[in-house]
DOBAFI-506552 format. One record per residue (C-alpha): residue in three letters; x, y, z. Coordinates in Angstrom, 3 decimals, always signed. Layout:
% DOBAFI-506552
> aa/X/Y/Z
> ALA/X/Y/Z
...
//
This chain:
% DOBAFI-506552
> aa/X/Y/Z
> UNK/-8.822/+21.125/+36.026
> UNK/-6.697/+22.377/+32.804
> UNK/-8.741/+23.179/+29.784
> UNK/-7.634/+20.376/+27.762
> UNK/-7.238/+22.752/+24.743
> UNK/-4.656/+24.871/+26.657
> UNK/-2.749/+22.123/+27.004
> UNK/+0.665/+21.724/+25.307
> UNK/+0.079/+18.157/+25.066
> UNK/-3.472/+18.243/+23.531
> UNK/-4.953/+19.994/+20.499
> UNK/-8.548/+20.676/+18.860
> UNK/-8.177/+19.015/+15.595
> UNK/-11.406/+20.165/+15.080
> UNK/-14.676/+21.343/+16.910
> UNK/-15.297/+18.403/+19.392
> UNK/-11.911/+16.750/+18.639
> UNK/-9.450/+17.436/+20.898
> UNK/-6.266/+14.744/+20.967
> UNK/-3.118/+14.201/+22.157
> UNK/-0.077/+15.866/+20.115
> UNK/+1.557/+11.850/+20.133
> UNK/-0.989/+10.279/+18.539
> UNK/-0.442/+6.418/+19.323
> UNK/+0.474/+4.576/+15.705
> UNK/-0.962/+0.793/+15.527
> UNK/+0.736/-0.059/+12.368
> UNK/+3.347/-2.283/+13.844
> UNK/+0.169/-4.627/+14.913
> UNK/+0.193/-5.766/+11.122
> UNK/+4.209/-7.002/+11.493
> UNK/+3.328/-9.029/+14.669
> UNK/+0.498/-10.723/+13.159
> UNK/+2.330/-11.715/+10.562
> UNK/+4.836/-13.959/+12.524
> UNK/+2.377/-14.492/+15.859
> UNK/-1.168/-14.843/+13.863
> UNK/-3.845/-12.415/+15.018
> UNK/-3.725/-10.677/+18.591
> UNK/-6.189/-11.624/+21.291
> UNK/-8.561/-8.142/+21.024
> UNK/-9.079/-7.578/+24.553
> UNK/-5.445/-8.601/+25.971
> UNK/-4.568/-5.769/+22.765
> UNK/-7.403/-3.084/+24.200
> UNK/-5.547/-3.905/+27.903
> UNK/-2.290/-2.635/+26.257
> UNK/-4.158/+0.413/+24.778
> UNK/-5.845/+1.228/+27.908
> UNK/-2.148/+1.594/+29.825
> UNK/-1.510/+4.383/+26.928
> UNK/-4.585/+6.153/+27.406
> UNK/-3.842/+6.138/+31.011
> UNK/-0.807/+8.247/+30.286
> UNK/-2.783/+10.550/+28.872
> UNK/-1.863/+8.968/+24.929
> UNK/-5.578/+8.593/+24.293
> UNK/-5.716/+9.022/+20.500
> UNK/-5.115/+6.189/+18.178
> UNK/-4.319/+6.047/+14.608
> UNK/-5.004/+2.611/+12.496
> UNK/-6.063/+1.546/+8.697
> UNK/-7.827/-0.790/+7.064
> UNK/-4.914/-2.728/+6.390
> UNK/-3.060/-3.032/+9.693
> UNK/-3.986/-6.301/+10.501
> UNK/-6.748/-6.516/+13.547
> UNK/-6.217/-2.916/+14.777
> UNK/-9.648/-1.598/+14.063
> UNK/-10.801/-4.608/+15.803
> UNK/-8.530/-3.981/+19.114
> UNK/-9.541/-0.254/+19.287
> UNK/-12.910/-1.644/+19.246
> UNK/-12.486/-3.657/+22.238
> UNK/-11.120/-0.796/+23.938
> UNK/-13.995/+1.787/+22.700
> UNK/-16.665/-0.779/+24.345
> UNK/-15.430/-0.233/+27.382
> UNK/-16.378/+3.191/+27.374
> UNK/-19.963/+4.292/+27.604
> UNK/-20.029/+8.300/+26.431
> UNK/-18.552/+9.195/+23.654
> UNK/-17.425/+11.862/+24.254
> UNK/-14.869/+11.035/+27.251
> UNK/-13.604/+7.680/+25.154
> UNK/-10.114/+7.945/+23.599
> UNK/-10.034/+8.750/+20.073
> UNK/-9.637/+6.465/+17.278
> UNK/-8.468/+7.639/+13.569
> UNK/-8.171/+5.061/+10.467
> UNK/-7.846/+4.738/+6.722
> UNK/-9.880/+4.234/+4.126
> UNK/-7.332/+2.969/+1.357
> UNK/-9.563/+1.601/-1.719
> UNK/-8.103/+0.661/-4.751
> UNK/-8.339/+2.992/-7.606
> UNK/-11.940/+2.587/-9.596
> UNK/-15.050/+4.035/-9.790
> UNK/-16.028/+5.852/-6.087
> UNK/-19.806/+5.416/-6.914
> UNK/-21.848/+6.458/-3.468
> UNK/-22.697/+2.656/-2.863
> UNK/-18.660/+1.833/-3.021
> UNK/-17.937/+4.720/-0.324
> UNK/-20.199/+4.345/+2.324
> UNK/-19.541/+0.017/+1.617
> UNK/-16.289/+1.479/+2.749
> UNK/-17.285/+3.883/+5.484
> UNK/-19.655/+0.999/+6.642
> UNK/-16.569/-1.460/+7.280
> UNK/-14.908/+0.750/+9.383
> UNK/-17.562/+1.671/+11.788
> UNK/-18.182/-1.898/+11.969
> UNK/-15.025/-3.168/+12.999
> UNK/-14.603/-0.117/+15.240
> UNK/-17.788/-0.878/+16.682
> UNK/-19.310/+2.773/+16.875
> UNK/-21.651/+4.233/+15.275
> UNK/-19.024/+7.132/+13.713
> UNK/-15.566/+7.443/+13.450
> UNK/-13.758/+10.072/+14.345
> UNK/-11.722/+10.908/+12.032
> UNK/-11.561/+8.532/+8.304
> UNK/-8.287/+9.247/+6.392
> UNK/-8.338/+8.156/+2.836
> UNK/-5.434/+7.186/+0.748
> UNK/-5.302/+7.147/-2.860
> UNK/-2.746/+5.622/-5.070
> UNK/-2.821/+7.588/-8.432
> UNK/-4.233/+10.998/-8.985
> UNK/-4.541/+10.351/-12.256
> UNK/-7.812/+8.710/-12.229
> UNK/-10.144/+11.369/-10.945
> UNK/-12.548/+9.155/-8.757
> UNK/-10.258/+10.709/-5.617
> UNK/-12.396/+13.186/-5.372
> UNK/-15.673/+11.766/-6.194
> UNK/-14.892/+9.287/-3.238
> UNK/-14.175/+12.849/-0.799
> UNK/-17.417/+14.457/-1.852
> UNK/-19.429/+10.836/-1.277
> UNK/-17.484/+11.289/+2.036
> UNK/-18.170/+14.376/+2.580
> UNK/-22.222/+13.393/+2.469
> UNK/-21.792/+10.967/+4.676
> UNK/-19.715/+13.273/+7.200
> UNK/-23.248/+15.443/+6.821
> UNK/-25.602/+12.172/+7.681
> UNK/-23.267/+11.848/+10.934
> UNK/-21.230/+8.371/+9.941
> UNK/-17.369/+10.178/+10.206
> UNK/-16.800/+13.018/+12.650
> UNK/-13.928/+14.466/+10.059
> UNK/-12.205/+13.723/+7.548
> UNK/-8.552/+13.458/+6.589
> UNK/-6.450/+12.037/+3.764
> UNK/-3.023/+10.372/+3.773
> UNK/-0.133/+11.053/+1.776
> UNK/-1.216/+14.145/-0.330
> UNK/+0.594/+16.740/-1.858
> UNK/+0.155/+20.223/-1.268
> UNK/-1.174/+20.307/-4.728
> UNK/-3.893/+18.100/-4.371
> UNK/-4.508/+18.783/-1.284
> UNK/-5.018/+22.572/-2.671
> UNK/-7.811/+21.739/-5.312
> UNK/-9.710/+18.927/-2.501
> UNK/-10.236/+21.954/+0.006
> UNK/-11.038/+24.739/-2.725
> UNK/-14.015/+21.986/-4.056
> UNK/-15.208/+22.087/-1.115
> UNK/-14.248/+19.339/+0.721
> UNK/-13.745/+20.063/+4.465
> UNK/-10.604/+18.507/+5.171
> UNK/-9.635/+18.089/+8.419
> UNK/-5.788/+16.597/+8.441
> UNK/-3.345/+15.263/+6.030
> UNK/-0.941/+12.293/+7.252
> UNK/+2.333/+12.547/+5.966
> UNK/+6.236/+11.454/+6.471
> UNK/+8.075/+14.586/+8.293
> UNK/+11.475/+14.291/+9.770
> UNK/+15.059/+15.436/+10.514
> UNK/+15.650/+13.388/+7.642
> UNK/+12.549/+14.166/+5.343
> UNK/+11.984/+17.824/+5.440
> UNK/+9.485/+18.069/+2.837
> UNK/+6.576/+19.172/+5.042
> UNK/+8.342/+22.190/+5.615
> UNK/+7.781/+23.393/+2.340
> UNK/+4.595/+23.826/-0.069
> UNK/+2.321/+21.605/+2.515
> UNK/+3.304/+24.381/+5.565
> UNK/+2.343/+27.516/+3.391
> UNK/-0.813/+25.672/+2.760
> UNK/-1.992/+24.973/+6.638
> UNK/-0.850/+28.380/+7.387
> UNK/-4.006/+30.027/+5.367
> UNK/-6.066/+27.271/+5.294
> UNK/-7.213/+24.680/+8.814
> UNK/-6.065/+21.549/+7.291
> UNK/-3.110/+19.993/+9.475
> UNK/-0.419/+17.545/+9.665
> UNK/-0.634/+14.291/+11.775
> UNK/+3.348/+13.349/+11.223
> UNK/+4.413/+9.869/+11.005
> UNK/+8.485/+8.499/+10.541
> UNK/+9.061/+11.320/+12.917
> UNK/+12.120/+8.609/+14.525
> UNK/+13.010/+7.327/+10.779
> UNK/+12.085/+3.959/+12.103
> UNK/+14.012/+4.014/+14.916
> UNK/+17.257/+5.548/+13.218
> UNK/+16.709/+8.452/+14.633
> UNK/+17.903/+7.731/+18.388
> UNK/+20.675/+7.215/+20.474
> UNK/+20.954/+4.130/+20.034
> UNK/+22.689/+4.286/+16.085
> UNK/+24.560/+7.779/+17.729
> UNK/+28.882/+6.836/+16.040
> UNK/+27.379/+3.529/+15.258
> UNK/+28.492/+1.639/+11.685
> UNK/+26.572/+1.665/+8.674
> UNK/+24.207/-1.532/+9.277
> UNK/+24.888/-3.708/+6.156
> UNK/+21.630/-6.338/+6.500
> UNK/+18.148/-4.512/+7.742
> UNK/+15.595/-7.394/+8.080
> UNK/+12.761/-5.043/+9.698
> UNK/+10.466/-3.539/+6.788
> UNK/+10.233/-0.168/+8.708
> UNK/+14.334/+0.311/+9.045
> UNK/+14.207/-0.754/+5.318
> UNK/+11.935/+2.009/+4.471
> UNK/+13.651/+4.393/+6.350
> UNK/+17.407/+3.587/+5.369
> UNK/+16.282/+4.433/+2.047
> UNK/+15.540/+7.800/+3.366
> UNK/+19.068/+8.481/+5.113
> UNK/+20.853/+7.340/+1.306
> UNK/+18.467/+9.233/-0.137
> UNK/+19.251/+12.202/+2.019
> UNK/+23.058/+11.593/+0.845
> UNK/+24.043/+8.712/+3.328
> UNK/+25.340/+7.880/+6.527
> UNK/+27.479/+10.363/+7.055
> UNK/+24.906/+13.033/+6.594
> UNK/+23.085/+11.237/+9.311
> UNK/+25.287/+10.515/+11.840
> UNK/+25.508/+14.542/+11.618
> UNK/+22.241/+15.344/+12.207
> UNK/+22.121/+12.861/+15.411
> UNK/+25.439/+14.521/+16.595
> UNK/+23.332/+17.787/+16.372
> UNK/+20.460/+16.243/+18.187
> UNK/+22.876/+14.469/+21.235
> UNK/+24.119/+18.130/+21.354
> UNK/+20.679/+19.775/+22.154
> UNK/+19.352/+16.473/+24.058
> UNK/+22.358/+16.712/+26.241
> UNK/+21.313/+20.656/+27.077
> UNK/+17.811/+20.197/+27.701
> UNK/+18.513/+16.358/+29.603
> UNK/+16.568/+14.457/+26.798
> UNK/+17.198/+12.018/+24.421
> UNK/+17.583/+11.988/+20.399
> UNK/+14.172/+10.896/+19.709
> UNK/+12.894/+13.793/+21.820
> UNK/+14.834/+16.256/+20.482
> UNK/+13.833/+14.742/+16.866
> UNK/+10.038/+14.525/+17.295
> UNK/+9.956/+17.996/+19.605
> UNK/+10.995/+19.135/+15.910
> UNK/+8.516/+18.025/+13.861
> UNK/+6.096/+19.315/+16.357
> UNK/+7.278/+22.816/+16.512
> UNK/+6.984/+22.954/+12.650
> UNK/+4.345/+25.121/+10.808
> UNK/+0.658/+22.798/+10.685
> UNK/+1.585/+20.253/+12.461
> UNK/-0.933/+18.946/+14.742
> UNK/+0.633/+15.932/+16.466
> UNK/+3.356/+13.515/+15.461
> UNK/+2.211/+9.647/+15.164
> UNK/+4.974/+7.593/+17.705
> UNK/+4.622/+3.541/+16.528
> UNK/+3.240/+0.933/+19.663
> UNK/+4.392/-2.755/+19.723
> UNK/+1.281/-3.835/+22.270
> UNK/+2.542/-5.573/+24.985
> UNK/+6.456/-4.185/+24.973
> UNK/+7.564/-0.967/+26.193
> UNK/+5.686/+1.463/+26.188
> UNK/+8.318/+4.869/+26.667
> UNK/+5.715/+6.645/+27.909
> UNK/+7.517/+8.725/+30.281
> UNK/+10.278/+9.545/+27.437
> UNK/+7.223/+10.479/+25.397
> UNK/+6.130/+12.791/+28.191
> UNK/+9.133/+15.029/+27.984
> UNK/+8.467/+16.135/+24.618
> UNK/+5.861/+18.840/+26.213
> UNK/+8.302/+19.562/+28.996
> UNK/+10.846/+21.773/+27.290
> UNK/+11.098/+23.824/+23.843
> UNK/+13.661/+24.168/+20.916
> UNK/+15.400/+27.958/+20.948
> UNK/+16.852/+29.675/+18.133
> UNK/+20.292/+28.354/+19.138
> UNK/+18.691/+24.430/+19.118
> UNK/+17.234/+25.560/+15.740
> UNK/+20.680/+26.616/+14.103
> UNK/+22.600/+23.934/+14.908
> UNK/+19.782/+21.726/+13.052
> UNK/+20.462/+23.663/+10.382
> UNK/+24.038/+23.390/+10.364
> UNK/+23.547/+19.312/+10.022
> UNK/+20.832/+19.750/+7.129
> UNK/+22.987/+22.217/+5.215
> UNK/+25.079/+18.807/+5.202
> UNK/+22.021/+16.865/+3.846
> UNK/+20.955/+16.453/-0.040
> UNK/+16.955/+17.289/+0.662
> UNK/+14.211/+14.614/-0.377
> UNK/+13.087/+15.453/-3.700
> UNK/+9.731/+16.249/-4.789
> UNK/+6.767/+16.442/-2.047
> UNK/+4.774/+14.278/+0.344
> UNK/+3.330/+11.605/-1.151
> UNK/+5.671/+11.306/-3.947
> UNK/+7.416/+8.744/-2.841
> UNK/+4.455/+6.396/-3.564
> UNK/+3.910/+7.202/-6.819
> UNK/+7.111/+8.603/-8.822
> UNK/+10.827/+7.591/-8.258
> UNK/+12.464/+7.613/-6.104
> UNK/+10.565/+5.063/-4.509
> UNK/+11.210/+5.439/-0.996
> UNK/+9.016/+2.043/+0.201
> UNK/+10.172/-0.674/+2.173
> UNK/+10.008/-2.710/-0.864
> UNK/+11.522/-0.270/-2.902
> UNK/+10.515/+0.484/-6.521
> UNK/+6.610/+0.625/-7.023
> UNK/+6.688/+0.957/-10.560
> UNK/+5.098/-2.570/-11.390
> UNK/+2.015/-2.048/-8.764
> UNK/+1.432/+1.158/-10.075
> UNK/+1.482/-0.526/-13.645
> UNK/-1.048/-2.593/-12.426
> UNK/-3.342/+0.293/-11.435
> UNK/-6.657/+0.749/-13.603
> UNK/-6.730/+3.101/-15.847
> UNK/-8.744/+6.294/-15.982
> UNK/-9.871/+5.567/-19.515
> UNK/-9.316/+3.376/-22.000
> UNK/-7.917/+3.628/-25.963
> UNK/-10.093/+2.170/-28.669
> UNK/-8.635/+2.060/-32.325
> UNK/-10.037/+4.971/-34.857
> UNK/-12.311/+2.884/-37.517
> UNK/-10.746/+3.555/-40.901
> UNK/-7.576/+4.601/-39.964
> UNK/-4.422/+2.731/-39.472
> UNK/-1.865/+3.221/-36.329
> UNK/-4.306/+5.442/-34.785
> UNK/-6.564/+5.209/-31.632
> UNK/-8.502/+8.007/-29.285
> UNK/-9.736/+8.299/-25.823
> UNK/-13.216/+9.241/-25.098
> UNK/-13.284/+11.168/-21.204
> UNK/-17.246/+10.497/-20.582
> UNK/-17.601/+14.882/-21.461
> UNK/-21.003/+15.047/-23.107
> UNK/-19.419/+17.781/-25.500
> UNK/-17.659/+14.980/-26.868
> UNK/-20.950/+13.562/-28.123
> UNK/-22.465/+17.089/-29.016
> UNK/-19.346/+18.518/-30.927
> UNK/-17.820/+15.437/-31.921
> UNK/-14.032/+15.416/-30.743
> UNK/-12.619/+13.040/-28.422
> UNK/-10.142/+13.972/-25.352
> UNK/-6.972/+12.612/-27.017
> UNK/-5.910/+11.065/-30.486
> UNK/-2.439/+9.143/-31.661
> UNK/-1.627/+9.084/-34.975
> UNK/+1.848/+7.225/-35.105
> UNK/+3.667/+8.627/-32.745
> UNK/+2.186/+11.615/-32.400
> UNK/-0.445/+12.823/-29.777
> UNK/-3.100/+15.874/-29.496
> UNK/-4.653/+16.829/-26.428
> UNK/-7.863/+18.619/-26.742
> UNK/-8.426/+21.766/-25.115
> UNK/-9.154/+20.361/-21.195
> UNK/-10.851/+22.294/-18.438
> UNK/-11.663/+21.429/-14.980
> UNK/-14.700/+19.619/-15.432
> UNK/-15.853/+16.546/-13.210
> UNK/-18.239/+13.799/-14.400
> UNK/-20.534/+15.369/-17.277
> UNK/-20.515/+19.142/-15.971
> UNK/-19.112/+19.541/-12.544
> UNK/-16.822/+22.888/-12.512
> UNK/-14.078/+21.719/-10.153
> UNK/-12.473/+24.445/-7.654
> UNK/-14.623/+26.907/-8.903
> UNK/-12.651/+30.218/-9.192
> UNK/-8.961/+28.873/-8.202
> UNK/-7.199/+28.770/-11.111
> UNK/-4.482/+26.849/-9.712
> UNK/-6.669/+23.900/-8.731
> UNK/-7.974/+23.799/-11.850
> UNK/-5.025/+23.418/-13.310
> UNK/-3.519/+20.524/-11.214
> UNK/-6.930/+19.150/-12.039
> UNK/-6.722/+19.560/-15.654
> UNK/-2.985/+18.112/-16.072
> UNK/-4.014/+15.192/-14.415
> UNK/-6.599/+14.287/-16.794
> UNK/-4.265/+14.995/-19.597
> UNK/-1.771/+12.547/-17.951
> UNK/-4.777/+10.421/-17.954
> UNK/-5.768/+10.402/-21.540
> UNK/-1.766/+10.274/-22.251
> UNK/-1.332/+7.349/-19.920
> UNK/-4.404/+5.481/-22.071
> UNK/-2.694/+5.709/-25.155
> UNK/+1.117/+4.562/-23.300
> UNK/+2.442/+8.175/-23.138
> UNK/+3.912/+9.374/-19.884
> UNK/+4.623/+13.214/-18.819
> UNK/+8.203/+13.020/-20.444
> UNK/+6.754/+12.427/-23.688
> UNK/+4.806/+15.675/-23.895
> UNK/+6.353/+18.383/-26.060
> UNK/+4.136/+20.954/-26.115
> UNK/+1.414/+22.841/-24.038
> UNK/-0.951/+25.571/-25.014
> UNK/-2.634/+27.439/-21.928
> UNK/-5.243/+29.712/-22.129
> UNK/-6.320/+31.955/-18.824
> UNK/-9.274/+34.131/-18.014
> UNK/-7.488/+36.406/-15.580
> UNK/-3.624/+38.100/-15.645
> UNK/-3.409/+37.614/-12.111
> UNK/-3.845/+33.989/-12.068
> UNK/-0.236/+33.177/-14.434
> UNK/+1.527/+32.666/-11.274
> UNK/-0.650/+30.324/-9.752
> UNK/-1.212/+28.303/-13.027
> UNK/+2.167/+28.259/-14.054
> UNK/+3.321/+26.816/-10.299
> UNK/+0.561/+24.023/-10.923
> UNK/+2.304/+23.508/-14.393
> UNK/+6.168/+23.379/-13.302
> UNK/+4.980/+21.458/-10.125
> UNK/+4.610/+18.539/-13.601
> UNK/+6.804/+19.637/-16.188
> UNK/+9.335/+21.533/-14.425
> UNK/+12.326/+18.963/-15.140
> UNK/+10.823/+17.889/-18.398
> UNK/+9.847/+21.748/-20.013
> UNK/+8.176/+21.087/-23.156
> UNK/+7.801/+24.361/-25.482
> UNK/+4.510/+26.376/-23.548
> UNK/+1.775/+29.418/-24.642
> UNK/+0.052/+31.008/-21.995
> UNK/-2.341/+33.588/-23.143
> UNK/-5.141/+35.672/-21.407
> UNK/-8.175/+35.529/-22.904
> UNK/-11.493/+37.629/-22.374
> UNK/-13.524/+33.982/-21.086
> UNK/-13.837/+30.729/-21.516
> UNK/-17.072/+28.578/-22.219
> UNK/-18.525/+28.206/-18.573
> UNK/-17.429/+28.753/-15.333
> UNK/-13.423/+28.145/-16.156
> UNK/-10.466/+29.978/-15.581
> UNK/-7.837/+28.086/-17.556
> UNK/-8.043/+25.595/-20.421
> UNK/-5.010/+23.420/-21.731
> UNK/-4.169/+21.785/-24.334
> UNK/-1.272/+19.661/-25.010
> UNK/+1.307/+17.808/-27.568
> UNK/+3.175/+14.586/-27.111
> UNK/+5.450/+12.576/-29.191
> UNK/+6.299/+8.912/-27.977
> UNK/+9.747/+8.063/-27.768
> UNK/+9.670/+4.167/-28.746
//
């Protein structure tokens, strides 16, 4: 018998967690619920059963697509050992708040619950704003419960490199990061692929086929004017995004081209892609239970190779192509917002703030923000003050809770760490980053500028307010960069 990790098919996510490079996706089960009410679990596990049969043994759900957790379950009970049953991944997605170590494993709890086992093998967790810092709080609390045995490994879902950066230099031993990666939306290619290469977090990708879009069958067809499925809607955004149809029908013509020279089809030639791509551990290929299952297409993916010449004439189409801007995850949180529904702005809005503003006694048109530091107590400052329309940032360092040191040593960390809990404070007091005129940066080491100043542009680098860096001989504790920051509001 084949070693299942020499396998082209298969990979070792981690010790003990080897799973098939298409990773079956159960989102779509939330769509058919919402038309056909909640599927039967054991005619769904009967559907799942004829994918792990063709070797598509590893499933990927979340808390929120409709009974999927509970359908994997049926399936995992009818396997007795553990280690031989197919492998099921979810989400975590909590709303922002406090990630006390009662909230987490509450969390943790529900998931091994409806999965019926007694530890999952691999808990994703989403979060919506990094802004409020209880992200990582909830990945540590994770992390203790990875130690007591409840999760096999962790992962988290649409991260950028960034964050993903200052989670694995505090220590937190992630696993995988789920993200969109595409002909379409190249983005993984970029800051998220130089991470993986020196680090063993990888990519699960999902939107691999755009939705579909990314097939023969839309190969010379029309623009569609009227999309009525959410995941085309989400997607289409992508293509206009990407500079339009035309673009598009490109990159397909590129794909058709290769397909035709290798005998398979667009959506082979498009996932086969993604999979060759730097970090990528397996691509995430949507299920409808109980229609067609394209499990033989699927099967050709490991069955041939891209060359350079396949490679070049990608290129060719994406030179044609206006890339996606920012990085993965952005999407969810900044414009534009490439959702099915489109602009996000008023649910982030609705998001719970890090900290709150409360009014400075004896002083008019003026209020502060208190971060929960107990230097602000000892010394008697407060993270942020308006007056008018004016705002001061106090010097900020990486600190977590009372007195954690966050990424300890990585100065870039730090600092992606640091400017989001000055966009905190900001945000408390109705400034955003484009208000922010000013920042002051002070550094213990020369050889850290680069890294903190690639943390800084990856926030201000369309906005560039005036900006000090200075080396200094060292800061009070175990920092290696303190900022501070101006801001003026605009209205």
């Amino acid at each position: 018998m084949t070693d299942p990790a020499l396998r082209p098919d298969r990979y070792d996510l981690a010790p003990g967690l080897n799973i098939s490079r298409a990773v079956t996706g159960l989102w779509q089960i939330a769509d058919i619920e919402r038309t056909s009410g909640p599927l039967d679990p054991e005619k769904g596990a009967d559907d799942l059963a004829a994918y792990a049969q063709a070797g598509f043994d590893s499933f990927d759900m979340a808390d929120h697509y409709g009974t999927s957790e509970l359908i994997t379950g049926a399936l995992l009970r009818r396997h007795a050992d553990p280690a031989t049953r197919p492998r099921a991944f979810t989400k975590w997605c909590p709303a922002p708040g406090p990630m006390t170590a009662d909230v987490v494993r509450a969390g943790v709890q529900e998931r091994l619950d409806r999965l019926g086992v007694d530890r999952v093998d691999l808990l994703q967790f989403h979060w919506w704003s990094f802004e409020h810092p209880a992200w990582l709080d909830a990945l540590h609390e994770m992390t203790r419960l990875r130690d007591e045995g409840l999760i096999g490994e962790i992962g988290v879902t649409n991260f950028d490199a960034a964050h993903l950066a200052l989670a694995l230099a505090d220590g937190i031993p992630l696993r995988s990061n789920q993200v969109s990666f595409s002909l379409i939306d190249r983005r993984a290619a970029g800051p998220l692929a130089q991470l993986c290469a020196r680090t063993p977090a990888r990519l699960l990708a999902y939107g691999t086929l755009c939705g579909g879009f990314l097939s023969d069958r839309w190969l010379d067809q029309p623009e569609p004017v009227e999309i009525a499925d959410w995941s085309k809607m989400k997607y289409k955004r992508f293509i206009d995004t990407a500079g339009g149809w035309g673009p598009f029908q490109a990159i397909l013509r590129a794909a058709r081209q290769i397909g035709d020279k290798h005998g398979v089809s667009i959506a082979n030639v498009a996932t086969r892609w993604v999979l060759e791509q730097t970090g990528v551990a397996a691509v995430i290929i949507g299920a409808r239970l109980g229609e067609a299952m394209h499990a033989a297409d699927n099967a050709r993916l490991f069955s041939y190779a891209l060359d350079d010449e396949d490679r070049a004439l990608l290129q060719s189409a994406f030179d044609l192509t206006t890339p996606i801007p920012g990085d993965c995850g952005d999407e969810y949180r900044k414009p534009p917002f490439l959702t099915a529904s489109g602009d996000l702005s008023h649910h982030l809005d609705q998001m719970p703030l890090a900290h709150s503003a409360q009014p400075i006694p004896g002083r008019r048109d003026s209020d502060r923000v208190l971060s929960g530091s107990k230097w602000e107590d000892i010394a008697g400052y407060c993270r942020a003050q308006r007056v008018g329309q004016m705002i001061e940032v106090s010097g900020t360092t990486a600190t977590a809770g009372h007195d954690r040191v966050v990424a300890e040593g990585d100065a870039g960390a730090q600092t992606t760490f640091i400017l989001d809990k000055i966009l905190a404070a900001l945000s408390a007091l109705g400034a955003k980053p484009e208000d922010v005129i000013r920042t002051r940066i002070y550094a213990t080491r020369e050889e850290d500028a680069l890294a903190i100043s690639q943390a800084h542009g990856r926030v201000f680098g369309t906005i560039k307010p005036a900006n000090t860096l200075v080396v200094v001989d060292r800061l009070i504790g175990d920092y290696c960069v303190e900022i501070e920051a101006s801001a003026l509001l605009q209205s």
